[in-house]
C-alpha distance (Angstrom), angle and dihedral (degrees) to the residues before:
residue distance angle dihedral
X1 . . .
X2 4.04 . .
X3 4.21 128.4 .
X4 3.49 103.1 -114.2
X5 3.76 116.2 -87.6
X6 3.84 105.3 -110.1
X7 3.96 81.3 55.6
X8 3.96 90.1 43.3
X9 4.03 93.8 57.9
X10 3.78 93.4 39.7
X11 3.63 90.4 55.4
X12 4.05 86.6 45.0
X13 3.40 102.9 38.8
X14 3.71 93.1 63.3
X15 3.92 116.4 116.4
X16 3.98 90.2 0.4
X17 3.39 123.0 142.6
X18 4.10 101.9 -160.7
X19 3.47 131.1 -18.8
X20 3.82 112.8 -161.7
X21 2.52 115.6 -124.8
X22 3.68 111.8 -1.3
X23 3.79 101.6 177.1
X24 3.87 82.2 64.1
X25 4.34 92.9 43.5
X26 4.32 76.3 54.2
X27 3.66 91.8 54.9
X28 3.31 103.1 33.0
X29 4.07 84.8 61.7
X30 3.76 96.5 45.9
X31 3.81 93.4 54.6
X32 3.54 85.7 47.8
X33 3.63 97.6 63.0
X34 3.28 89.6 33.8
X35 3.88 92.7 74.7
X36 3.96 91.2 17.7
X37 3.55 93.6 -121.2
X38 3.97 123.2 130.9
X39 3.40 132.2 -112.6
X40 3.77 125.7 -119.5
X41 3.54 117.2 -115.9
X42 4.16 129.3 -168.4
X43 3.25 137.3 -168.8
X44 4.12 115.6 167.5
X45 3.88 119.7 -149.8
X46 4.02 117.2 -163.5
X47 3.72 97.8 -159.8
X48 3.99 99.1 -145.6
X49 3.92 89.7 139.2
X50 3.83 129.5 59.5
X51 3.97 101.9 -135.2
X52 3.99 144.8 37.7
X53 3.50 127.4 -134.1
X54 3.86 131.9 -179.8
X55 3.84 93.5 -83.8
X56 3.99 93.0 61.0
X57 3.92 84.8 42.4
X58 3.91 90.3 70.0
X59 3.69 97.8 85.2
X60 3.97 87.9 32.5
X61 3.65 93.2 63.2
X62 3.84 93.2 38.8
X63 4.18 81.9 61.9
X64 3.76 87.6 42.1
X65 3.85 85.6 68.3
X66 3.52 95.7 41.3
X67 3.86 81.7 60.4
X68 3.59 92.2 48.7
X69 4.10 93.1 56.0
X70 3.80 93.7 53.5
X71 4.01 101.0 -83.7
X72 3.45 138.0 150.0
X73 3.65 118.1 -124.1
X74 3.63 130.7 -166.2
X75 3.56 122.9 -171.5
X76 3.87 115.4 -157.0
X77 3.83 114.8 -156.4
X78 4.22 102.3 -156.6
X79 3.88 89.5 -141.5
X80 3.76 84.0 146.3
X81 4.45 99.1 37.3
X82 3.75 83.3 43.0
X83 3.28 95.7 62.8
X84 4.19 88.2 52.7
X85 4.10 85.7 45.2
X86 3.42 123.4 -144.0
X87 3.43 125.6 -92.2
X88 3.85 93.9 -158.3
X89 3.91 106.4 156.1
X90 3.89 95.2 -16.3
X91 3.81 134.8 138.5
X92 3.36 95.5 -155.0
X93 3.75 144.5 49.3
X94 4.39 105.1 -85.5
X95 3.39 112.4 -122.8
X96 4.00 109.3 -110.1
X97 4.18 118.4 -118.5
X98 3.89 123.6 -127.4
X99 3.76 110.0 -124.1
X100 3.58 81.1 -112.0
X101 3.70 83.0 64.4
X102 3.57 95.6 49.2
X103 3.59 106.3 47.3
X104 4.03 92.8 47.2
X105 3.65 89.0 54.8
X106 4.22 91.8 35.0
X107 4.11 86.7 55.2
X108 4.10 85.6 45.0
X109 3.67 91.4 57.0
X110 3.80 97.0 46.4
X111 3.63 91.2 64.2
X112 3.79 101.4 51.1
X113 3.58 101.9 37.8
X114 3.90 88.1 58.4
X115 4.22 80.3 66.0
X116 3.76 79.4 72.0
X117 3.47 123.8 19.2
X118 4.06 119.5 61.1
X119 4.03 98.4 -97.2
X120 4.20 88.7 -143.0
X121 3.63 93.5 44.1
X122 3.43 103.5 53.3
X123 4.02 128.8 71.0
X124 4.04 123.3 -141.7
X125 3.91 107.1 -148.9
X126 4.27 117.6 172.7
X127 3.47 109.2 -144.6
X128 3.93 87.3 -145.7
X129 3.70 78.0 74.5
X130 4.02 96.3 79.2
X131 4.22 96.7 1.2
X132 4.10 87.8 65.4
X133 3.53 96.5 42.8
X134 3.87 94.4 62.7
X135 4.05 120.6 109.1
X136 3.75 123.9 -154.5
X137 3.79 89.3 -92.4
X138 3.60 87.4 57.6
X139 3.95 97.5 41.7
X140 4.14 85.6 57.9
X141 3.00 98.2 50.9
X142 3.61 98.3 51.2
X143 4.15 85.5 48.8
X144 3.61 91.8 51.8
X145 4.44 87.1 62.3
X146 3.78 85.3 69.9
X147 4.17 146.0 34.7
X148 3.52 128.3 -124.3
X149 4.08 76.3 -125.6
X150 3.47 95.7 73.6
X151 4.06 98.3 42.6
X152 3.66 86.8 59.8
X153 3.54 89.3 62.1
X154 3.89 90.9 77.5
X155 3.76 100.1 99.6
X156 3.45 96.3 -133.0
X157 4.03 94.7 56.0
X158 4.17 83.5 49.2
X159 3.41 91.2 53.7
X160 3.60 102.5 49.1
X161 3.65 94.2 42.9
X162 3.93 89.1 56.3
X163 3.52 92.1 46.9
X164 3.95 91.7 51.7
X165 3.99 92.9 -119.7
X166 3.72 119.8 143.7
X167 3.84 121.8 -80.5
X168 4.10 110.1 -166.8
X169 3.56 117.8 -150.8
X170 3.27 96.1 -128.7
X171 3.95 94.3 55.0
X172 3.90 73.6 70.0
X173 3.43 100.3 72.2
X174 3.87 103.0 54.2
X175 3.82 102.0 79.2
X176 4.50 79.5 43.8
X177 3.27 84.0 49.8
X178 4.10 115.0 47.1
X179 3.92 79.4 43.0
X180 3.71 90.9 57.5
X181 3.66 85.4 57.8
X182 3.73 89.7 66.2
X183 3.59 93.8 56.8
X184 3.10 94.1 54.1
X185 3.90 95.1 46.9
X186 3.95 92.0 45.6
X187 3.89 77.8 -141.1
X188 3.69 123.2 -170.5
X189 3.50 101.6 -162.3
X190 4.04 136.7 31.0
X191 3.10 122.2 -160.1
X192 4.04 126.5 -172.9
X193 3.75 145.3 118.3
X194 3.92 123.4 -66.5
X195 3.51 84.8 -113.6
X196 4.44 79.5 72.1
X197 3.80 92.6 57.0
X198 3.50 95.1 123.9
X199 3.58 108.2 33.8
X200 4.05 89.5 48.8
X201 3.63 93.8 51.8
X202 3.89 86.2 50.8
X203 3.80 83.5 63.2
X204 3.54 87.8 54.0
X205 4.05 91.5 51.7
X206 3.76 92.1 46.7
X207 3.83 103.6 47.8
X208 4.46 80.8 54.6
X209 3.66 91.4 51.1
X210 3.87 85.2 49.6
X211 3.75 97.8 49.0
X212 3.94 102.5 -107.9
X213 3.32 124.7 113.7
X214 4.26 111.9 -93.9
X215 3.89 119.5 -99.3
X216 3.92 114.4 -110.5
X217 3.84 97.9 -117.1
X218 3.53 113.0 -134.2
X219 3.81 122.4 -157.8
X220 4.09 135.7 -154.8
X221 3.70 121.7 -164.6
X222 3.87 114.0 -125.6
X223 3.59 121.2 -106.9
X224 3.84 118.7 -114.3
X225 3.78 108.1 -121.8
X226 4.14 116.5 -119.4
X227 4.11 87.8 -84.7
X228 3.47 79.7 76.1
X229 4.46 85.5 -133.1
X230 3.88 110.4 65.8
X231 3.93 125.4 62.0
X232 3.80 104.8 -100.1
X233 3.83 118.8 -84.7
X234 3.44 152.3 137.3
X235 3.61 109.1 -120.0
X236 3.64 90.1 56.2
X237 3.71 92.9 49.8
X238 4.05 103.3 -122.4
X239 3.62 100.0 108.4
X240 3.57 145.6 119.1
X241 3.97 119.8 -153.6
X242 3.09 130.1 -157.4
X243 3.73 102.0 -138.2
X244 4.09 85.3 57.6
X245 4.05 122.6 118.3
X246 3.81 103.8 -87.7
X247 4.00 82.2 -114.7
X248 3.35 96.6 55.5
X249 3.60 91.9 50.0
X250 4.20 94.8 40.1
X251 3.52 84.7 61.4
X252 3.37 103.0 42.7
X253 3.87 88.0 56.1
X254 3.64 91.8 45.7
X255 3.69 89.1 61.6
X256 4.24 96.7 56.3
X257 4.11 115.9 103.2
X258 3.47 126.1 -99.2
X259 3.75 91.1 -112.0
X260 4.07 89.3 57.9
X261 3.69 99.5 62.0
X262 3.51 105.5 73.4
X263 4.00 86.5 62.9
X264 3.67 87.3 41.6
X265 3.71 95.9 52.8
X266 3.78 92.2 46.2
X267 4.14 99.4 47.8
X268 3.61 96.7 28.6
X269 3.88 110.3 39.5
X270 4.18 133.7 32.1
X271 3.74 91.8 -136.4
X272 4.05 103.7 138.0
X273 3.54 113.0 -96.6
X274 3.50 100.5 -120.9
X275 3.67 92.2 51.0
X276 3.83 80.0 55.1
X277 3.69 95.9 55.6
X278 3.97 85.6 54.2
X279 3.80 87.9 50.0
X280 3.38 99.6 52.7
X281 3.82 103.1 38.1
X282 3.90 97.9 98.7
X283 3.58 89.0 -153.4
X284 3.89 89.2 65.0
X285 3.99 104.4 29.7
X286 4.01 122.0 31.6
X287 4.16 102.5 -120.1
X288 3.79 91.2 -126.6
X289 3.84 88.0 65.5
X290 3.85 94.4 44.3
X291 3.28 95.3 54.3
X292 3.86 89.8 43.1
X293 4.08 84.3 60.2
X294 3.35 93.8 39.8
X295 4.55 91.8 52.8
X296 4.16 83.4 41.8
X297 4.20 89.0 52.1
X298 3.52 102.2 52.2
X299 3.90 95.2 32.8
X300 4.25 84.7 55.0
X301 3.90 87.3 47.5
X302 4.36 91.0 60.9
X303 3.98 108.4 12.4
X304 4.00 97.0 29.5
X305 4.40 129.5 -112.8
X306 3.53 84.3 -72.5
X307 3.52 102.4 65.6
X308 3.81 93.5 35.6
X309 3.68 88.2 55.0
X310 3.82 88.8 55.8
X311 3.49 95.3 44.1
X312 3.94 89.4 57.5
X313 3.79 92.1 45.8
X314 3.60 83.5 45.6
X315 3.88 96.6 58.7
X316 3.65 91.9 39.5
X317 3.63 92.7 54.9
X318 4.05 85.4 58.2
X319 3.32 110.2 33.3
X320 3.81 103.8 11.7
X321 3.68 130.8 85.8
X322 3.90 112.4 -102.1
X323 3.61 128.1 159.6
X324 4.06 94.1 -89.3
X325 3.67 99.6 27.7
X326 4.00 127.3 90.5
X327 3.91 114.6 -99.0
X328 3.51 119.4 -121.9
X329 4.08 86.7 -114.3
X330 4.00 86.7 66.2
X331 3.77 93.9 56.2
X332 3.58 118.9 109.5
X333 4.11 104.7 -106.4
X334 3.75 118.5 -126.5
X335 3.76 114.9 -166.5
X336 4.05 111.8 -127.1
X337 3.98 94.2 -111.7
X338 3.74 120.3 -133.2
X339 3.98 122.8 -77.4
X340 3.74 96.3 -176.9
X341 3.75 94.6 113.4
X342 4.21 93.7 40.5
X343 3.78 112.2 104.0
X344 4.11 97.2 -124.5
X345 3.77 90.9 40.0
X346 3.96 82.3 -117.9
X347 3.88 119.4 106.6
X348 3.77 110.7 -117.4
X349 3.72 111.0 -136.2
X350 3.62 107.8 -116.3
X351 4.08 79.0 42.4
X352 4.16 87.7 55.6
X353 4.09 92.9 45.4
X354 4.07 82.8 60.0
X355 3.33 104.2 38.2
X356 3.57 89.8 46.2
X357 3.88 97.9 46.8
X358 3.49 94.9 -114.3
X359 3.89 92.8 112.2
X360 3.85 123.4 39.5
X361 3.52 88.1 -152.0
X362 3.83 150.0 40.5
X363 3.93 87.4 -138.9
X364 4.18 96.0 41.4
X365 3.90 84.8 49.7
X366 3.77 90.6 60.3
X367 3.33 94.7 52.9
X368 3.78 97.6 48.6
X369 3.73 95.4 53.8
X370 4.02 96.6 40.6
X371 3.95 81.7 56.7
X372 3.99 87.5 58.1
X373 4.44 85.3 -109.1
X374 3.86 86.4 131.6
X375 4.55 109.1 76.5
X376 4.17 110.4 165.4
X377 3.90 109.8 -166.4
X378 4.31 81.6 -22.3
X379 3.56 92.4 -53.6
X380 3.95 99.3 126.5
X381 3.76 105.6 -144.8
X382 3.91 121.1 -152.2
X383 3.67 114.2 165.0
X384 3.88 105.6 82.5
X385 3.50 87.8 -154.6
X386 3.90 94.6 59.0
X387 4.00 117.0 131.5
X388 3.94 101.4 -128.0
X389 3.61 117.5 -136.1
X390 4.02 94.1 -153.3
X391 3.67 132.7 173.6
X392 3.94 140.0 177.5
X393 4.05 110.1 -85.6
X394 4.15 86.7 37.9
X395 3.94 111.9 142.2
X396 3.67 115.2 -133.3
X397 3.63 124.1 -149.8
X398 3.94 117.3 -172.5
X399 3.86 119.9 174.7
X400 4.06 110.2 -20.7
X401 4.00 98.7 -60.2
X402 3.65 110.9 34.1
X403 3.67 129.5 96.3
X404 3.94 142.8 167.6
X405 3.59 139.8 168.0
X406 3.66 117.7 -123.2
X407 3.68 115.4 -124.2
């Protein structure tokens, strides 16, 4: 019924950064062939935002292949923790969603992480289901499974209680809460980003206080956005989504650094690691083509080969070389100005237009690129603001009929 289990944690180890602990993952697996039963896996989504892209689909692939090797997977939508908000690496209090909110975002969700998961495999629970339903009684006795001790442990309540900033009581109750959800779940299995290190391994805590034997916590790295600094995500404009155009997101990928796409490979693609160390050795595979395999993976994985075949053809026919297109050797070149004097050591883009002499002005430059004028390698770029990741051989596009390669 099961792959055997050296096969199963090779297949799930990939891209982790910890699993804790995984001498109890190994025997967790073993007992579960052993009386051909499945294990139960969780991963808990608190839809605050209304859209996935490929850095939230890290942990939503790694229970794709869960799937795949004859798990159970239960997907917990934090309708009810959402609506608390989680203060997860914040200084300040999160600002709490209407159920409004929630459900928008919840019904969002559902139809994007179908793109990945396996739609009969895979079990929607709301945590509003058991977390609403508690009385005071209940909500005390939860409390009284854990200190206020060991919530101040999460760095970011230890660092705003040194520096004197507020600490709402409520803001409390998240970690207690999402590791309610396990007890409820009996789960076997956690899954979530390292970012989740505390409130996972209050799951853990929980389910002993309860009496059932503690989840192995299993822990994804987060992806670096396409600045190539921040964590991906929308609001700071560095992401890719899934639900994109396959153009939009071919050229989005075609504008990451060569140093970015051995994580991107690994989170983002099942191509076999060795073949990616081939890939990604410059020496063996031009970087232009990686990346091209890379944008034709991912787009496959949510829009189908047929679209990511298009998308390629597409980018080609733009920026490639094709019988009755210009070559990139007839572009105009446009020297990569310098950055020395900006404050991330990156040129900003409405910073670049200027400097270049693309844009008379600081203010006209603005403008162009909030009005999408400003396409790098057919990534259109349209936060002025932006740090640029630029490189020689870079096509730029300015306004609808202008074009230079960057040298």
């Amino acid at each position: 019924m099961f792959i055997d289990v050296e096969t199963q944690l090779e297949k799930i180890a990939r891209g982790t950064t910890e699993i804790v602990p995984i001498s109890e993952l190994k025997e967790k697996l073993r007992r579960a062939a052993k009386e051909e039963r499945p294990l139960q896996i969780k991963l808990g989504l608190d839809p605050t935002a209304p859209g996935i892209h490929i850095g939230n689909a890290v942990v939503l692939r790694k229970l794709r292949q869960f799937q795949d090797l004859g798990h159970e997977v239960t997907v917990i939508i934090g309708d009810f923790t959402a609506m608390i908000g989680d203060p997860t690496g914040k200084s300040e209090t999160r600002k709490q969603l209407s159920p409004e909110e929630v459900a928008n975002n919840a019904r969002t969700y559902a139809d994007q992480y179908h793109k990945i998961l396996d739609p009969a495999k895979t079990k929607v629970v709301f945590n509003s289901q058991w977390l609403g339903k508690l009385n005071l009684y209940d909500l005390v006795n939860l409390l009284a499974r854990t200190t206020v001790a060991r919530i101040l442990e999460r760095d970011d309540f230890t660092n705003r209680f040194k520096q004197g900033l507020p600490i709402h009581t409520h803001e409390l109750m998240y970690p207690i809460c999402q590791g309610y959800d396990s007890v409820v779940l009996k789960s076997d299995v956690e899954i979530g980003g390292t970012e989740q290190r505390f409130n996972i391994m209050m799951g853990r805590d929980l389910q002993r206080e309860h009496g059932i034997e503690p989840q192995v916590a299993l822990f994804m790295p987060l992806l670096v956005g396409l600045d190539g600094v921040e964590k991906m995500s929308k609001s700071k404009n560095n992401a890719v989504g899934i639900d994109e155009e396959p153009g939009e997101i071919f050229g989005k990928l075609m504008s990451i650094s060569d140093e970015m796409m051995p994580s991107y490979f690994e989170l983002c693609t099942d191509v076999p690691l060795e073949e990616v160390k081939i890939l990604t050795d410059s020496s063996k595979t031009h970087p232009k083509e990686a990346k091209k395999r890379l944008a034709r993976e991912v787009i496959s994985l949510y829009h189908g080969q047929e679209s990511a075949d298009k998308a390629d053809a597409d980018f080609e026919a733009l920026f490639g070389r094709g019988k009755n297109e210009i070559s990139l050797d007839d572009l105009p070149e446009l020297a990569i100005p310098d950055a020395s004097d900006e404050p991330t050591g990156k040129l900003r883009a409405a910073s670049f237009l200027v400097k270049a002499g693309l844009s008379p002005t600081s203010g006209e430059a603005k403008r162009l690129v909030q009005q999408g004028g400003l396409t790098i390698d057919g990534t259109k770029i349209t936060d002025p603001g932006q740090p640029l990741e630029l490189s020689a051989g870079q096509v730029v596009k300015v306004g609808k009929h202008r074009f230079f390669r960057l040298i």
